[in-house]
C-alpha positions as CSV (number, residue, x, y, z in Angstrom):
1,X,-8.8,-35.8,22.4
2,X,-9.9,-33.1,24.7
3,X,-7.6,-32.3,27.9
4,X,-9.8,-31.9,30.9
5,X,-8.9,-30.3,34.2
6,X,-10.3,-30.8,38.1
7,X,-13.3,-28.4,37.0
8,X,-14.9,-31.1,34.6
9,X,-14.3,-33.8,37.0
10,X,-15.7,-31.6,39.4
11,X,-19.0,-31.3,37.1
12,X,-18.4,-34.8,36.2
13,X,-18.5,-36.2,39.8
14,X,-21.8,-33.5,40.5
15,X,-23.5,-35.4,37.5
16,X,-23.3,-38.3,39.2
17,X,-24.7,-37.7,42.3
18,X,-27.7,-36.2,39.4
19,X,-29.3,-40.2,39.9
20,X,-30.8,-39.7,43.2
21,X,-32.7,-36.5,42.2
22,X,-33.5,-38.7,39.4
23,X,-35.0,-41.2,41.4
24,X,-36.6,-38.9,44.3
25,X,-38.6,-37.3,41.1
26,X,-39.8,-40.4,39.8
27,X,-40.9,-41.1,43.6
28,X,-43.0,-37.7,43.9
29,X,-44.2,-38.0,40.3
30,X,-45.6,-41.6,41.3
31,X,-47.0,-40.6,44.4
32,X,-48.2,-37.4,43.6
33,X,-50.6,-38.1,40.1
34,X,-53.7,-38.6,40.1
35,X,-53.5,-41.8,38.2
36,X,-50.3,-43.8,39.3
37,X,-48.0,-45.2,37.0
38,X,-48.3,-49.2,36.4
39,X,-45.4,-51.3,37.2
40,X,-44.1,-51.6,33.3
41,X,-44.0,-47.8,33.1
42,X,-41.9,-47.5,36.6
43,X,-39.2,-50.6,35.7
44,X,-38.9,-48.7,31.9
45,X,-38.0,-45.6,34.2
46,X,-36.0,-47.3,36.9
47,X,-33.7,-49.0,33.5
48,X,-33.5,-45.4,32.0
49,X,-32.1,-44.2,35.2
50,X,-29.2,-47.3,35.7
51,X,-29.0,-46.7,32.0
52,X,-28.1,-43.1,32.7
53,X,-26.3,-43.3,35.8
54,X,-23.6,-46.4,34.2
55,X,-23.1,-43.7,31.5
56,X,-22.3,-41.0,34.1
57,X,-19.9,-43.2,36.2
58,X,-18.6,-44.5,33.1
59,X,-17.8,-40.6,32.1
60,X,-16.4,-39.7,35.2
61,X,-13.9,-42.7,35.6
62,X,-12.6,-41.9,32.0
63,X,-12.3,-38.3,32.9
64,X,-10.4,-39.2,36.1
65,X,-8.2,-41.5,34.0
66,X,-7.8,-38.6,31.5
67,X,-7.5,-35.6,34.2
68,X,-4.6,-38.0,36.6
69,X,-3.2,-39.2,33.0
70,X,-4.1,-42.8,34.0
71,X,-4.3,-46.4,32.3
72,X,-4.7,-45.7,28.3
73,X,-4.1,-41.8,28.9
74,X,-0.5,-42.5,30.5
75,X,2.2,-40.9,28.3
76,X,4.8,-41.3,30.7
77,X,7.0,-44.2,29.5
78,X,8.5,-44.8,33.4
79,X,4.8,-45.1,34.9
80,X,3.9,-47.2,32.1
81,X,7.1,-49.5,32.5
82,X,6.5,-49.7,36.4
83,X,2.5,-50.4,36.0
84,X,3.5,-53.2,33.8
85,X,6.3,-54.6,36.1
86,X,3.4,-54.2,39.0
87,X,0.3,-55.9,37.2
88,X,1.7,-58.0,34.2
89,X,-1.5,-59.6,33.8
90,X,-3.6,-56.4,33.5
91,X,-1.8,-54.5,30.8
92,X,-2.7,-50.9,29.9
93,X,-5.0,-50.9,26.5
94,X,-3.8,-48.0,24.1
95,X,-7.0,-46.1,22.8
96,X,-8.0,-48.1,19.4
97,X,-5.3,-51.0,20.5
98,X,-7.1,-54.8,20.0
99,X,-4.9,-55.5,23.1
């Protein structure tokens, strides 16, 4: 598993924020061509884009987890012990557990 610092969850949280310069092209693009784009090829784009922006939050919150050693990343058997006693009914899923 790769150790990431601040500096990829830096980049991480810049790739997020990606989406709206996603969207503002697809806005020029359709007003800007000479033939406009018909409704089925804008929602295939607009899915794309949630597609691609869940993926990016998705990244970021598991790099957060992994930078701040949180949830499945915790190693520290006193945090883990007191996150239990805190939220017994969330537990803390090991990487590969079936928990």
């Amino acid at each position: 598993m790769k150790e990431y610092t601040h500096f990829d969850l830096e980049d991480a949280i810049y790739k997020v924020w990606q989406t709206a310069d996603d969207i503002e092209t697809l806005y020029k693009y359709h007003g800007d061509a000479e033939t406009p784009m018909t409704e089925d090829e804008i929602a295939n784009i607009l899915i794309g884009i949630k597609q691609l922006h869940e993926m990016r939050c998705w990244e970021l919150m598991d790099m957060s987890a992994r930078v701040f050693k949180l949830n499945q990343y915790c190693t520290d058997p006193d945090k883990l012990a007191a996150r239990e006693k805190m939220f017994p009914d969330f537990p803390v899923k090991k990487k590969g557990s079936k928990k």
